[in-house]
SEKOL-378380 format. One line per 10 residues: number of its first residue (from 0); for each residue x, y, z of C-alpha. Coordinates in nm, 2 decimals, decimal comma. Layout:
<pts>
NUM) X:Y:Z ~ ...
</pts>
This chain:
<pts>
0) 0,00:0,00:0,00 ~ 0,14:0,35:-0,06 ~ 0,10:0,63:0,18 ~ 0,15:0,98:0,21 ~ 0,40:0,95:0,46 ~ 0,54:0,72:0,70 ~ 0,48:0,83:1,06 ~ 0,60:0,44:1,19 ~ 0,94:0,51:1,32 ~ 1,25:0,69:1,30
10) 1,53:0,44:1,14 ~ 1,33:0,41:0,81 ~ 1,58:0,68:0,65 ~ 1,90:0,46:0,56 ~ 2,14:0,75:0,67 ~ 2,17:1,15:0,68 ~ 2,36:1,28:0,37 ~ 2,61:1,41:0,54 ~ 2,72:1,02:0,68 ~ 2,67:0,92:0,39
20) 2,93:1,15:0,25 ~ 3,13:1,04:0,55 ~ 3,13:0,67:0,47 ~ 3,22:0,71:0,10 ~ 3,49:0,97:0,16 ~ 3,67:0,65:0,34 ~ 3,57:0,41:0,04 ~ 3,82:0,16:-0,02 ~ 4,14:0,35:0,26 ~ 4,25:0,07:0,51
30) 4,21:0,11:0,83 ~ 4,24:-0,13:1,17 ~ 3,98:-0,37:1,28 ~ 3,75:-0,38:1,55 ~ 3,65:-0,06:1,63 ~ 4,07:0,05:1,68 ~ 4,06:0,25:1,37 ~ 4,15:0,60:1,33 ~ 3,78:0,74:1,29 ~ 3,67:0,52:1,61
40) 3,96:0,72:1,81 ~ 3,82:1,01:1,71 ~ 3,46:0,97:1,76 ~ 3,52:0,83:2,12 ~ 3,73:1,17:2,18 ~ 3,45:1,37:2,08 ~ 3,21:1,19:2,28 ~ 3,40:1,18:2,55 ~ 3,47:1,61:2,54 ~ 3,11:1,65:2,51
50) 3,01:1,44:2,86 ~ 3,33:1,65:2,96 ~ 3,49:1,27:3,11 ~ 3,78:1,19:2,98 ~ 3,85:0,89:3,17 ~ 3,49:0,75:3,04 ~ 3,51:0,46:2,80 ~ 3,34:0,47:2,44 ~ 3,26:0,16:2,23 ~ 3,09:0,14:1,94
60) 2,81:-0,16:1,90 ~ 2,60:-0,22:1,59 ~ 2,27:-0,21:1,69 ~ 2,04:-0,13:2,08 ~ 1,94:-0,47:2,16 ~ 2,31:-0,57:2,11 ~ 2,43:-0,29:2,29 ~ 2,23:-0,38:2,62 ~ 2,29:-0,68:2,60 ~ 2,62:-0,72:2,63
70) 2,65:-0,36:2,88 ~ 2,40:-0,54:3,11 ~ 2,52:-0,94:3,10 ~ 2,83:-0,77:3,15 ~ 2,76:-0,62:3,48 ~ 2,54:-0,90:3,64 ~ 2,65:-1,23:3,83 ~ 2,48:-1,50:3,75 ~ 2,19:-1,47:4,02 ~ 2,18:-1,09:3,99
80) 1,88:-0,96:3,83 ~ 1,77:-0,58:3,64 ~ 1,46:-0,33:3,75 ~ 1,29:-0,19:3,48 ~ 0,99:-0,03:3,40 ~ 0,71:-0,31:3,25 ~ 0,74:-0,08:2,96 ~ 1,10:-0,12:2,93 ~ 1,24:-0,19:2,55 ~ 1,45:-0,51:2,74
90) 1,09:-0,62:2,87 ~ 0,91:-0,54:2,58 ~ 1,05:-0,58:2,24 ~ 1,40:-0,77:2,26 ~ 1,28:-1,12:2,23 ~ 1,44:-1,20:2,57 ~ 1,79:-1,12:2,50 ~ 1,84:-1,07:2,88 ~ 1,65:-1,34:3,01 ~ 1,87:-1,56:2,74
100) 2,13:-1,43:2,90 ~ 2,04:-1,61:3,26 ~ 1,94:-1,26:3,43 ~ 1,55:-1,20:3,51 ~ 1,40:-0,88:3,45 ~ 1,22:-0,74:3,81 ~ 0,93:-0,46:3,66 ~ 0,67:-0,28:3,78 ~ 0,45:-0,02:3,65 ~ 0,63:0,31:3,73
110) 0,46:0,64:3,72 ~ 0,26:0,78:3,38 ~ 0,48:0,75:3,09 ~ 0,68:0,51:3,11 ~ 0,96:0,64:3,40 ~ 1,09:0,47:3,74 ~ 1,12:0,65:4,10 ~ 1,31:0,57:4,36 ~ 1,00:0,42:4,51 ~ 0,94:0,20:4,24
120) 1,28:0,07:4,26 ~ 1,31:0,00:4,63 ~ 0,92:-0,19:4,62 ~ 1,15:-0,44:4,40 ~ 1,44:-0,40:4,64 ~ 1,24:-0,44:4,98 ~ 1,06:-0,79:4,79 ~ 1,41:-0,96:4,73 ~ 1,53:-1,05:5,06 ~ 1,77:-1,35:5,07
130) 1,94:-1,61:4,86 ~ 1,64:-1,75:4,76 ~ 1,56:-1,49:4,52 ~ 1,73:-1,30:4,23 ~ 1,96:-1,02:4,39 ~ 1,85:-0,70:4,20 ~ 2,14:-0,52:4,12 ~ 2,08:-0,29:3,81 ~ 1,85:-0,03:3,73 ~ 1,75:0,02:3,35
140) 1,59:0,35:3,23 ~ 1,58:0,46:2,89 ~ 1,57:0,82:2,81 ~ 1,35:0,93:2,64 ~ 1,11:0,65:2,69 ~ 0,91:0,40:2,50 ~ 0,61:0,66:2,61 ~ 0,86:0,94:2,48 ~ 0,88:1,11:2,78 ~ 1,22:1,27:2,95
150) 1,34:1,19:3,29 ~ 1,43:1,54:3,40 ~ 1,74:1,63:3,58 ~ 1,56:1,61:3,97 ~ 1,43:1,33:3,87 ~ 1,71:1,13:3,74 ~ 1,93:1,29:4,02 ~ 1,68:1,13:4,27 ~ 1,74:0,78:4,09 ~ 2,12:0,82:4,07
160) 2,15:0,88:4,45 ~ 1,93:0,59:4,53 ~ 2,11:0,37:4,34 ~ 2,45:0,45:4,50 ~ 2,28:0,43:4,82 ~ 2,18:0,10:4,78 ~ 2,49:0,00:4,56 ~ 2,28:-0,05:4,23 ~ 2,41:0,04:3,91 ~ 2,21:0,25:3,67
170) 2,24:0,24:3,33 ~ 2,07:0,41:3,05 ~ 1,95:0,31:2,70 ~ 2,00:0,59:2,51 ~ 1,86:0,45:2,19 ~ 1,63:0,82:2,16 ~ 1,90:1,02:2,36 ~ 1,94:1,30:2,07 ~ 1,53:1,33:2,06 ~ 1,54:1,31:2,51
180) 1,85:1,58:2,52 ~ 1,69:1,82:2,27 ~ 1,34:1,82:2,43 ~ 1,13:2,10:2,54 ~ 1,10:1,91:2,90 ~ 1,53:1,79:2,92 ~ 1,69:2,03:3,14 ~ 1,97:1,73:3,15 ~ 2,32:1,84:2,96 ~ 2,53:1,56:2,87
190) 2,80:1,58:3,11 ~ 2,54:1,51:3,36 ~ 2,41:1,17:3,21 ~ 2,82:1,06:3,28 ~ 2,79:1,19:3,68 ~ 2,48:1,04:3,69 ~ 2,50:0,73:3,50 ~ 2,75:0,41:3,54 ~ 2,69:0,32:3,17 ~ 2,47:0,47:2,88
200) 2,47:0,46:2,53 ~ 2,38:0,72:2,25 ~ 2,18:0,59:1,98 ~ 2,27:0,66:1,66 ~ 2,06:0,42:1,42 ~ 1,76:0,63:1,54 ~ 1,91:0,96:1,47 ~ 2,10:0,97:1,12 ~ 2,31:0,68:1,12 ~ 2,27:0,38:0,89
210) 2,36:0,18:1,20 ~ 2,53:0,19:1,52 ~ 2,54:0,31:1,92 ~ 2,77:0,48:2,14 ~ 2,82:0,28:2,45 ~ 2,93:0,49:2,73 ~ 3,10:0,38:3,02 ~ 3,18:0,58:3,32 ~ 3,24:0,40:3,65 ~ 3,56:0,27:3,68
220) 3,42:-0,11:3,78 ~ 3,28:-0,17:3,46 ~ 3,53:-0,08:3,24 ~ 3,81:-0,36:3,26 ~ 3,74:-0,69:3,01 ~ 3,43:-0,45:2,81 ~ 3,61:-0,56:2,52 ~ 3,60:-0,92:2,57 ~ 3,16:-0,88:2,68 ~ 3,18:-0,72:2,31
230) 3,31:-0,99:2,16 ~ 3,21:-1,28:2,33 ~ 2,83:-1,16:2,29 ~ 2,91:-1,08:1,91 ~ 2,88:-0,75:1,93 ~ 3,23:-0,66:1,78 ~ 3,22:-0,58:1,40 ~ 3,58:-0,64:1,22 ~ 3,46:-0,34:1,01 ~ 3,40:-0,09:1,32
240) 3,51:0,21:1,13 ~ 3,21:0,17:0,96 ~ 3,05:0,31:1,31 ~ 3,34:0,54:1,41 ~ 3,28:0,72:1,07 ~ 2,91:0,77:1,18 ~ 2,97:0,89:1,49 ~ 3,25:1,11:1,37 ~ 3,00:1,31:1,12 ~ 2,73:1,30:1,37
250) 2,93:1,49:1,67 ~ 3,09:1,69:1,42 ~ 2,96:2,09:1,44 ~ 2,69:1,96:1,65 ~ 2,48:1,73:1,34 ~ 2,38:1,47:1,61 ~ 2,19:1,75:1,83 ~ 2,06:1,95:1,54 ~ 1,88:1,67:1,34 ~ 1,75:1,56:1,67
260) 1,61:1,87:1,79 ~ 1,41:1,94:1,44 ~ 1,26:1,62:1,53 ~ 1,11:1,75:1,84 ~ 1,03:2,04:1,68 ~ 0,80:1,92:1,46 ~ 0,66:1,65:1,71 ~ 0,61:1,95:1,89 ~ 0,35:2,09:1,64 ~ 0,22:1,81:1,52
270) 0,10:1,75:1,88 ~ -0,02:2,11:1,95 ~ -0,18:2,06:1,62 ~ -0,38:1,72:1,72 ~ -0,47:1,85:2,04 ~ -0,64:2,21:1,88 ~ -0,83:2,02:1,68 ~ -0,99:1,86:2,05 ~ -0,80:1,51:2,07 ~ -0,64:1,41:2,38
280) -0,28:1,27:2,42 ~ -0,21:0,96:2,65 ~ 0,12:1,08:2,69 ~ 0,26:1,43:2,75 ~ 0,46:1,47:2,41 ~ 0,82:1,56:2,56 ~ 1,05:1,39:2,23 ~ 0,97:1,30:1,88 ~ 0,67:1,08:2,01 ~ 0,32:1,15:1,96
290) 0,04:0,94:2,12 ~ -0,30:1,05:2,01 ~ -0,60:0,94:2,13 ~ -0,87:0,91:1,80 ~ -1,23:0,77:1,79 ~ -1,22:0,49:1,56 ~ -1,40:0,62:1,21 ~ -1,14:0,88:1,25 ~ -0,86:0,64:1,33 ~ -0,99:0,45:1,04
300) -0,93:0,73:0,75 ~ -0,62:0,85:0,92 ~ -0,46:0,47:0,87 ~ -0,60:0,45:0,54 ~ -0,34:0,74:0,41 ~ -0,03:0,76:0,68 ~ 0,14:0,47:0,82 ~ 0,12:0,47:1,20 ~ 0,12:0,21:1,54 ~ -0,19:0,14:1,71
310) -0,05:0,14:2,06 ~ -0,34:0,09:2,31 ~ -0,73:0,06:2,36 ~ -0,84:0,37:2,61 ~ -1,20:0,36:2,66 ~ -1,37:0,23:2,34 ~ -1,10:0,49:2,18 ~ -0,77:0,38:2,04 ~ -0,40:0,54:2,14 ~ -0,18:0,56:1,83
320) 0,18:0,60:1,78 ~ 0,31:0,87:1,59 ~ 0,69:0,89:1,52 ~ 0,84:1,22:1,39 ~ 1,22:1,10:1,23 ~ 1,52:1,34:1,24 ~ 1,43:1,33:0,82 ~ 1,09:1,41:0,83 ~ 0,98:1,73:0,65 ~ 0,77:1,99:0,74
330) 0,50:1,94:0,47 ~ 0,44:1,57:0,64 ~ 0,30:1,74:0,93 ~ 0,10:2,01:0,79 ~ -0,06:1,74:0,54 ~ -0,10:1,51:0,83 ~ -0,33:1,80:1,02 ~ -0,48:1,94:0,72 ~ -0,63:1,58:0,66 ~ -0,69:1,50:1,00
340) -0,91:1,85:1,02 ~ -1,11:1,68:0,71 ~ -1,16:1,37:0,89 ~ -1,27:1,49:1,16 ~ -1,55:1,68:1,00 ~ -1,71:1,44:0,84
</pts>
C-alpha cells in the first residue's frame, strides 16, 4: 500500500547525507579492525569532550538490543537480576535477550509515561530479601522512553542517589538520547548523564546513522574486560570504522543534536496541532513521540493514508503511535493535520 507519509518510526531513513558522505569519503582506505581505527579514536574523543569525562570509556556496537545486552550481561552475576519499567524496551520488544542471557528482569509499573522513581525501585528492592531470590542489582531507564517522555534532571538525580545508596548500578538506554536531550521538557546536559550514569549509550541508528550506538562507560568497575563482553556476545564488528565514521560526522559541528532537535520540533507541532483540533494525548509529548488518542471512524481514515502504530485501547477509543524521524519534512506534518481536520468533520 502507498501512503502519504510514514509516521512508523525513526530508522526508516538509511542515513543522513552528510554520513553518507562520511562513509564514502573513506571508500576503499585501510584502516584497523575492530573498532581500533582511526575514525573510532576520534569519535570516542568527541564523545568523551562533550560528557566532559575523559576517563569515560566509548565503544561502538551495531545495533540497541546488542548494545544492552552485552552492557547489562556484562555487569550482572549470575543470580543478579535488572529493574525496569514493564514498559522497558529489554521487557518489551527484545525477544528476551536478557533473560537468554540467565538474568530476570524485576518490573513494575512506574509512574505515567513510562519512568521509574526511587520508590518503584526499592518496592522491587524491599521484595528480594535473601538467597532464595534473584539479587537486583541494576536499574534500567531509557531516556526518552518508549512513552517518549524525559526523565528530567531532579528526577534522574533522585534515581542516581538511590542507586549509590543502595549499591545499584544504573544504566541508560539511550537508543532516543538526541530526541530526550533536545526536548522542550530535558533540562539534563550531557555531562550530567556521565555523573549520573555508570553506563549509557547514544543511539545513533535512530538519529542519522545507517547503524550503530555509542556505549558509554563511566564507572571505573565496569570498564576492565568490556572488550571481551563485546566480543564474546558478538557485538564486535571487524569493520567498526564503519560506526566510528558515523559517529565522527554525527558529533561533528553539532549534526547529532541538530537533526534531533528538528525532530522535536515538529513532534512539537504536530502534537499542538492534534490536540487544537480537541484530541487528547495519553502521553505528554516531551520527544519525537506523539500518542493521540482518536475515535475509531477517525482512526480509520487516518490509517487508510499515513502509516502509524496502534499502541493501546483507552476507553472504546484507540491510542496511536506517531513517530516524527530526524528526516521528516515539514509538509508531512502540515498534510498530516490538514487531513486530520477533514476527517474529523465528516
Amino acid at each position: 500500500m502507498t501512503y502519504k507519509y510514514r509516521f512508523v518510526n525513526d530508522y526508516s531513513e538509511l542515513a543522513h547525507p552528510k554520513v553518507m558522505e562520511a562513509l564514502a569519503a573513506v571508500g576503499i582506505k585501510q584502516f584497523e579492525g575492530y573498532g581500533l581505527d582511526e575514525y573510532s579514536l576520534r569519535a570516542a574523543q568527541l564523545i568523551k569532550s562533550l560528557i566532559g569525562d575523559e576517563k569515560a570509556e566509548v565503544h561502538f556496537i551495531g545495533g540497541g538490543t546488542h548494545a544492552n545486552l552485552t552492557v547489562i550481561s556484562s555487569i550482572l552475576r549470575p543470580y543478579e537480576a535488572a529493574i525496569a519499567c514493564s514498559t522497558g524496551h529489554i521487557n518489551t520488544h527484545e525477544t528476551g535477550a536478557i533473560e537468554s542471557a540467565g538474568h530476570k528482569i524485576c518490573t513494575v509499573a512506574g509512574k505515567g509515561g513510562g519512568k521509574l522513581t526511587p520508590a518503584d525501585i526499592d518496592e522491587v528492592v524491599k521484595a528480594h530479601t535473601d538467597e532464595h531470590m534473584v539479587k537486583p542489582r541494576l536499574v534500567y531507564i531509557s531516556q526518552s522512553t518508549e512513552c517518549g517522555t524525559v526523565y528530567t534532571k531532579a528526577e534522574l538525580t533522585a534515581i542516581s542517589e538511590y542507586c549509590r545508596e543502595r549499591l545499584l548500578y544504573l544504566y541508560i538506554d539511550g537508543a532516543r538520547l538526541g530526541a530526550a536531550m533536545n526536548s522542550r521538557a530535558c533540562d539534563l546536559s550531557y555531562s550530567d548523564l556521565a555523573r549520573l550514569a555508570d553506563a549509557f549509550y547514544i543511539g545513533g541508528t535512530k538519529n542519522g546513522a545507517m547503524l550503530g550506538e555509542a556505549v558509554v562507560i563511566c564507572s571505573d568497575a565496569l570498564k576492565p574486560d568490556f572488550r571481551f563482553h563485546i566480543k564474546q556476545r558478538g557485538a564486535m564488528l571487524a569493520k567498526g570504522a564503519s560506526i566510528g565514521v558515523q559517529f565522527e560526522a554525527l558529533f561533528t559541528n553539532g549534526l547529532y543534536d541538530e537533526i534531533a532537535g528538528n525532530a522535536d520540533r515538529l513532534a512539537g507541532n504536530l502534537a499542538d496541532g492534534i490536540t487544537a483540533l480537541g484530541y487528547d494525548l495519553l502521553y505528554s509529548a516531551d520527544s519525537n513521540q506523539v500518542f493521540p488518542i482518536f475515535p475509531d471512524d477517525v482512526a480509520a481514515a487516518m490509517h487508510g493514508m499515513y502509516y502509524f502504530y496502534d499502541w493501546e485501547p483507552v476507553g472504546d477509543q484507540m491510542a496511536m503511535r506517531l513517530i516524527v524521524s530526524w528526516a521528516t519534512p515539514e509538509r508531512a506534518v502540515g498534510e498530516f493535520l490538514e487531513d486530520l481536520k477533514k476527517a474529523a468533520a465528516k
